[in-house]
C-alpha positions as CSV (number, residue, x, y, z in Angstrom):
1,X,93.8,-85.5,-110.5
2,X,97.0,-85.7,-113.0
3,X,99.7,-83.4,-112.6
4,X,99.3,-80.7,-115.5
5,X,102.4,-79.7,-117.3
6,X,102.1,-77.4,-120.5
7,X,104.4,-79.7,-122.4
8,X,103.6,-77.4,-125.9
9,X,104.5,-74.2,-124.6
10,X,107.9,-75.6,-123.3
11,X,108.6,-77.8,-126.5
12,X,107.8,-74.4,-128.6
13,X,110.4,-72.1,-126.0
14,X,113.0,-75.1,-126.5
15,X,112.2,-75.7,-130.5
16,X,112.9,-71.7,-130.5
17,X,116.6,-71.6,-129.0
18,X,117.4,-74.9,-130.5
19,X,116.9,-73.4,-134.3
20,X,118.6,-69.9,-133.0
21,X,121.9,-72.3,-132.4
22,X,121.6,-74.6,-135.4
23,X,125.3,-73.7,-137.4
24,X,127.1,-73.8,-134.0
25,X,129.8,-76.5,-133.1
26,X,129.3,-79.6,-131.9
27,X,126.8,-80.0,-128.3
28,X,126.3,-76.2,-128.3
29,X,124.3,-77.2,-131.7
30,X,122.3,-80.2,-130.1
31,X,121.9,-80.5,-126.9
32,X,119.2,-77.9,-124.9
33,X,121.4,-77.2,-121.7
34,X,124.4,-76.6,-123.6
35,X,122.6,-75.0,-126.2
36,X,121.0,-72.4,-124.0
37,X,124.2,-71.2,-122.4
38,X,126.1,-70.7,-125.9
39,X,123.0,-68.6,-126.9
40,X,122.5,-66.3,-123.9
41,X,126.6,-65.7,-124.4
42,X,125.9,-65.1,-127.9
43,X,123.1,-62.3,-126.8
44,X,125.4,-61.0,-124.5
45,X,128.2,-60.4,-126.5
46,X,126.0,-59.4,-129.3
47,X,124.7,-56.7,-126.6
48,X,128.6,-55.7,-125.9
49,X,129.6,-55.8,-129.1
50,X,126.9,-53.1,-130.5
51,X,128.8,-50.4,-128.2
52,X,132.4,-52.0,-128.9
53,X,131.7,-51.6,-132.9
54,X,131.0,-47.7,-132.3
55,X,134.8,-47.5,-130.2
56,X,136.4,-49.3,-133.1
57,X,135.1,-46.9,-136.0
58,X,135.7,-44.1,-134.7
59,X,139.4,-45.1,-133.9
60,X,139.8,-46.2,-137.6
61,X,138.4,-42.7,-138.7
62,X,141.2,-41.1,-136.5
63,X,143.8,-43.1,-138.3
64,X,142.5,-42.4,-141.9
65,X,141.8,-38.7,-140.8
66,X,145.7,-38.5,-139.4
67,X,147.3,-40.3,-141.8
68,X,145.7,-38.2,-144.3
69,X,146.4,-34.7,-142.3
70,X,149.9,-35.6,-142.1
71,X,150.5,-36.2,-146.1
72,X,149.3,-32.8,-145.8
73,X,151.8,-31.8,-143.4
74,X,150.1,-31.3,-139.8
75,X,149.5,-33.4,-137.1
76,X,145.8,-35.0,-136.0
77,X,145.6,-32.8,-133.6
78,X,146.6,-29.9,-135.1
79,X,144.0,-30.6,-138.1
80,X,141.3,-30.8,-136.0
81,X,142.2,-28.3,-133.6
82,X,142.1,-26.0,-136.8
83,X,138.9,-27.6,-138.3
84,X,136.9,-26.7,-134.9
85,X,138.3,-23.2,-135.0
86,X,137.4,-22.6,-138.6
87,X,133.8,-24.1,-137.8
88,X,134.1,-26.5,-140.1
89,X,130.9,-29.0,-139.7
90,X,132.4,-32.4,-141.2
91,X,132.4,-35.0,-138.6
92,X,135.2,-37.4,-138.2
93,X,133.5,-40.4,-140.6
94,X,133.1,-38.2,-143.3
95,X,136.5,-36.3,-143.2
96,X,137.9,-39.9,-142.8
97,X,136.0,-41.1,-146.5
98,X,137.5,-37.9,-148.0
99,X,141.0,-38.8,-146.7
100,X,140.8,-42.2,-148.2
101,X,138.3,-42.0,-151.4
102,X,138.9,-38.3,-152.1
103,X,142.2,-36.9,-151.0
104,X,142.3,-33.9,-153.3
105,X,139.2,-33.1,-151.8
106,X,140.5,-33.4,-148.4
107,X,143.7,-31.7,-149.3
108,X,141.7,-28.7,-150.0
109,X,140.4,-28.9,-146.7
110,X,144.0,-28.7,-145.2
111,X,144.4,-25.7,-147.1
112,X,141.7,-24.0,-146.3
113,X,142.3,-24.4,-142.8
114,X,146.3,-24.1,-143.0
């Protein structure tokens, strides 16, 4: 009896990767072993990077928010210390669009709270 291999299913899993990795650079385009590794990193640092995005914004919100607070005359920590105590529900992303889009709008926040 012949040995049965399911040659479709495998060409199909193989076709799949291959045409995930088709604009990378040179082998890791072309050839299946090399192909396969590049992608699983890719996945992996796709996975990583999903949490490492949420680190970065907020730390760019905590610049815009400071450097705005201290045209304003207080420190981060002071303005937020005060926002918290005035119960001020504005979280850090939005405070930080004010500071940069808006900042008469977030001036009249640091008076309020002054």
């Amino acid at each position: 009896m012949p040995r049965s291999v399911n040659t479709v299913a495998a060409r199909n899993k193989r076709r799949k990767i291959m045409l995930q990795t088709r604009g990378y650079f040179g082998a890791r385009a072309n050839v299946w072993t090399v192909a396969k590794n590049a992608y699983e990193k890719g996945l992996a640092y796709a996975y990583r990077d999903r949490k490492t995005k949420k680190r970065n914004f907020r730390s760019l919100w905590i610049q815009r928010i400071n450097a705005g607070a201290r045209i304003n005359g207080m420190s981060y920590s002071e303005f937020m210390g005060k926002i918290h105590a005035n119960n001020i529900e504005l979280n850090r992303k939005v405070l930080a669009d004010l500071a940069m889009n808006n900042p008469s709008a977030f001036a009249a926040i640091c008076n309020k709270i002054k």
